[in-house]
N, C-alpha and C positions, 0 to 999 in steps of 0.2 A: 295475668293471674289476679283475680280479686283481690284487694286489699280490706283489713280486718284491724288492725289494731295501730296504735301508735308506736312511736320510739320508747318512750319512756314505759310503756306497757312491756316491750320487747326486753327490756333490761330487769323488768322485776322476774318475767320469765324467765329471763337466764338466772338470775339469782335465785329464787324457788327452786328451776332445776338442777342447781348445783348445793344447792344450802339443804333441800327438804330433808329425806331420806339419811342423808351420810352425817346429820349433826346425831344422830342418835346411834346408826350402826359404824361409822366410820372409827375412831377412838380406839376402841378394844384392836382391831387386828395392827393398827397404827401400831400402837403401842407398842403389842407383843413385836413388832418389826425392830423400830425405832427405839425404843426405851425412853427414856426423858427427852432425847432428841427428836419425839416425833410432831413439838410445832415447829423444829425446823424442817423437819423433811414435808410437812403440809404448804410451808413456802413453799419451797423446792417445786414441789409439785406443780403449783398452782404458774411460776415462773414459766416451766415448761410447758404449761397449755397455752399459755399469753400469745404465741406466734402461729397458735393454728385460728385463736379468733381473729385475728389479723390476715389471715387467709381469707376467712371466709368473709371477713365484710370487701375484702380484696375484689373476690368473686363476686360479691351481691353489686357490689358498683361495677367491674366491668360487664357481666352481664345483669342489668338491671331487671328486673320482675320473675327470673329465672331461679329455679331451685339449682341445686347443686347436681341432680339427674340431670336436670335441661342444660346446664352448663355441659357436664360431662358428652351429651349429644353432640353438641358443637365442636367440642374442641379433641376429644378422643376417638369421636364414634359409636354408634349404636353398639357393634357387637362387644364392645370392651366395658362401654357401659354398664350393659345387662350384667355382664359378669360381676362388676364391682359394685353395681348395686344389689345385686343378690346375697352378694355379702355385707353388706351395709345393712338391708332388711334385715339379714339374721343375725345380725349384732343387737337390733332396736326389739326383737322379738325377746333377744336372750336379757334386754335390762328389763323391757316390759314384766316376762315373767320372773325376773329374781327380784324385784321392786315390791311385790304382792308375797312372792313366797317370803320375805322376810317376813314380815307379818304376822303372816301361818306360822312361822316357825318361834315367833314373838309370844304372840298371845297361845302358844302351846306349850311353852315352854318358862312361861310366867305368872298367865292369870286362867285359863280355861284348858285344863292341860286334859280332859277328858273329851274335846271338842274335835271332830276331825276338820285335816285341813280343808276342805274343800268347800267347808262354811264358810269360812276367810275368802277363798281366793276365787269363787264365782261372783258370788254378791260384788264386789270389791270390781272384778273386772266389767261387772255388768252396769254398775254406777259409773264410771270411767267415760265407756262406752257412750251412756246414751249423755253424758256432760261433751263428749266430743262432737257430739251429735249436734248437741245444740250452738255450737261455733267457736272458733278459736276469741272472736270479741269479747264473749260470754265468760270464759272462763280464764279469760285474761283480766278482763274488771273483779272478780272473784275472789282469783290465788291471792294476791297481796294481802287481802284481808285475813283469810285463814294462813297466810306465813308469818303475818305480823302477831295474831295467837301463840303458832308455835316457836317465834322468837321469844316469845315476853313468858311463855310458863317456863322457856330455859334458863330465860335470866334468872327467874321468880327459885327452880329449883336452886341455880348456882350462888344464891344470897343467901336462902333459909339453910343451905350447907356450909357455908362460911365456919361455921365453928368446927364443923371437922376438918380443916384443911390443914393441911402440914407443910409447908412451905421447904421441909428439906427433902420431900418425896420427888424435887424438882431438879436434886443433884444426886451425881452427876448425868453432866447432858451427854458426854460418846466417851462413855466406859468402854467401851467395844473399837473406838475409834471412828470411821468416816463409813464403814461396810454398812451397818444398820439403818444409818442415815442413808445413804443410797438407795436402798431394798426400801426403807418407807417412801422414800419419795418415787419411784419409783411406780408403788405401789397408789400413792395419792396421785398420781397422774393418771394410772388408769382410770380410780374411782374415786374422786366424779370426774375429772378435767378433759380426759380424752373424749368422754361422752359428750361433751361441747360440741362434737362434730355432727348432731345432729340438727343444728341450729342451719345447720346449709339448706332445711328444710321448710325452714320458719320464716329465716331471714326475707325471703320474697313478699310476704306478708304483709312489710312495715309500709305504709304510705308517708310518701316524701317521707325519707329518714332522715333523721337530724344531723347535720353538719358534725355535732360533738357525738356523734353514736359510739363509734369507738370509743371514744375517753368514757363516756356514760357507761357503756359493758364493761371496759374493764375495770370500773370503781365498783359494779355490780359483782365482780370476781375477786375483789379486794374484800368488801365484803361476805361472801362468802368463807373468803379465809380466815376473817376475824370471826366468825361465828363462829365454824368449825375448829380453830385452836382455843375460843371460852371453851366447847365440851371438852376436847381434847387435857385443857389445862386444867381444869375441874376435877376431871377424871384422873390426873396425877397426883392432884392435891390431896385427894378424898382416898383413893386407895393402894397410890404409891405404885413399886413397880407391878404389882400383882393386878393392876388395872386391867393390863390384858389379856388377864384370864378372865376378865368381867364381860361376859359380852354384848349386852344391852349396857354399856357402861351407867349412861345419864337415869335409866331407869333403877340401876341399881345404888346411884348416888341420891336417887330420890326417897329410895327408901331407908336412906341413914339419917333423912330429916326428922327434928325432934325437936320444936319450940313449944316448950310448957306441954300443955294438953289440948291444945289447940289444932297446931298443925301437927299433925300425925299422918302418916301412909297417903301420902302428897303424890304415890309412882301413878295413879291414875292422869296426874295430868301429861305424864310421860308418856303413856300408852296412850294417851290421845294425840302428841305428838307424832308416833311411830304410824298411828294409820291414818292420820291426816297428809301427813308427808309423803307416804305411800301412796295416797289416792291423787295428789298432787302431780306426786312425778309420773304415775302411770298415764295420767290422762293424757302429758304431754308424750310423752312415748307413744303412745296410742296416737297422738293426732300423727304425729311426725310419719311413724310407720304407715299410716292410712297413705298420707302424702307421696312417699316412696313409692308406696302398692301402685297409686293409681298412676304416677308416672314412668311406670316401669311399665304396664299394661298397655298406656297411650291412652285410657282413658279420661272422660270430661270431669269435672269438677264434681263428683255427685257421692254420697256416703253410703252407697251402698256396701262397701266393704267394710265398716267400721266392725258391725258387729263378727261379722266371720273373723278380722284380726283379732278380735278380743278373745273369741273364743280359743281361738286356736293360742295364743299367749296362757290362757288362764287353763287349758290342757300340757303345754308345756310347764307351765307352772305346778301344776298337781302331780303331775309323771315325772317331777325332777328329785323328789323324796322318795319314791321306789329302791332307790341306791343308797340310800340312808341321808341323814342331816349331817353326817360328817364330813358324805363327799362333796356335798353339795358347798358346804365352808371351806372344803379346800379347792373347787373349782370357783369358788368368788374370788380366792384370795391368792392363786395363782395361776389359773389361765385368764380369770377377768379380761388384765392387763395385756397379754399378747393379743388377744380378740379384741380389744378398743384401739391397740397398736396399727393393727392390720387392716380392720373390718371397719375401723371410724376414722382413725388419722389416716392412713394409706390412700383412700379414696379421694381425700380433702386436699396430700399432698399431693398423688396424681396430677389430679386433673387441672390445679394451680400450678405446676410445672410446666404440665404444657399449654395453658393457657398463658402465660409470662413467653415462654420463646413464640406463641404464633400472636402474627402480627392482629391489632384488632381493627375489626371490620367498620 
């Protein structure tokens, strides 16, 4: 397999794709789970992903330059393969297209609410697309720069919000007891942590990977958790338990910023977060999925699929609002997790099960 990028490259993209997208939408449904206990259930969460990355770099060194299909070939067989890769595919289709519908459902429901969605979610997956196009090297040197953007306008909102914080919106942490906390963590394992398991696609990637890759990923995942609980903790301070009724939280704490007459209506650099993170995490979806496509087919290295994936994503994405925006928030916020349970970690587990009892060659 060609190689495209370094370690340290490989570790911003795991943190991009765990950090982009969910520091904006993640919070609000936390919340409403968890209650003030939901940065501990985003630990929780992030604990319980720790041992499937550990799988998979498991598998990237016993079989070296090998994806997690090519693995699967080896060690379960073709026809068991297909099968769990075709649920893997339609796991990476169902984040590609709710990654973009957020978006749509973002900017319709905040700033362009007379706009249909399908202005959002073509353009959106058609920029994606031909950034895939142009190689995983490309837009590996790239993201960091635009993450490190949407890290610094989050800081930037969570300081000019400083004065509305209320520090006793912070208690108590399990008025409920230890139930809530489970249900969030639970929930933060599915999204973003089990989605980790598409990195068995990536991992092949890295040339000579670096001896510390693991420790380097998993600070990358530490990371991520520390962003993810500044929104989260933000979003408690600023509007207490009714947080997760808020559901853009960081956008709607942007707009309670109020320094002199200077900074005022600050949510635009939020809404530049939501589609840049968007565009972010789709594209790596988007490669990942191309990658699956093509070694499910037996196909060479070549991108001819990229666009048909994309399209067909940003079709399931425009047809997933036909049933309303309600059901759509309740199939993110509870089948998400059985489908990343099943469709992402399952596969991962698999096939490191039985690649651990056969002996290696």
């Amino acid at each position: 397999m060609p190689v495209y990028i370094t370690s340290n490259q490989a570790v911003g993209l795991l943190f991009i794709f765990l950090t982009s997208s969910a520091i904006v939408n993640l919070p609000a449904p936390l919340i409403s789970f968890a209650g003030g206990g939901a940065w501990i259930a985003l630990i929780a969460g992030a604990l319980a992903g720790m041992p499937m990355l550990f799988l998979l770099l498991w598998l990237n060194r016993r079989y070296p330059g090998k994806s997690l299909i090519q693995a699967g070939q080896q060690t379960i067989g073709l026809p068991v393969t297909m099968a769990l890769g075709a649920a893997y595919l339609y796991y990476q289709l169902h984040i590609g297209a709710a990654v973009i519908l957020d978006v749509a459902m973002f900017m319709r429901s905040s700033m362009m609410r007379n706009t249909e969605s399908y202005w959002f979610i073509f353009p959106l997956f058609a920029v994606a697309a031909i950034t895939v196009r142009t190689g995983i090297d490309k837009f590996a040197g790239l993201f960091p720069l635009l993450m490190g953007s949407v890290v610094a306008f989050t800081v930037i909102v969570a300081l000019f919000s400083i004065s509305n914080f209320e520090f006793a919106h912070l208690l108590p942490i399990m008025p409920r007891g230890i139930g809530p906390i489970m249900h969030g963590s639970l929930f933060s394992f599915g999204l973003p942590y089990a989605e980790m398991s598409l990195f068995g696609m990536l991992l092949p990637f890295i040339g000579n990977p670096d001896k510390k890759l693991g420790r380097k990923m998993s600070g990358a995942i530490v990371g991520s958790v520390i962003c993810l609980m500044l929104s989260t903790i933000v979003a408690l301070l600023v509007f207490g338990p009714v947080a997760g009724d808020r559901k853009y939280s960081l956008y709607e704490v942007a707009r309670t910023v109020e320094v002199t007459d200077v900074f005022q209506r600050i949510e635009a650099l939020m809404a530049y977060c939501v589609v840049t993170a968007a565009f972010m995490k789709a594209t790596i979806v988007l490669f990942v999925a191309h990658q699956t496509c093509i070694h499910l087919l037996g196909r060479k290295e070549d991108k001819m699929l990229v666009y048909p994936l994309a399209a067909l994503m940003a079709v399931l994405s425009n047809s997933a609002l036909h049933e309303g925006e309600a059901h759509w928030t309740y199939l993110l916020t509870t089948t998400h997790m059985v489908w990343g349970i099943v469709c992402g970690v399952g596969p991962v587990l698999l096939i490191a099960t039985v690649a651990a009892l056969r002996k290696p060659r």
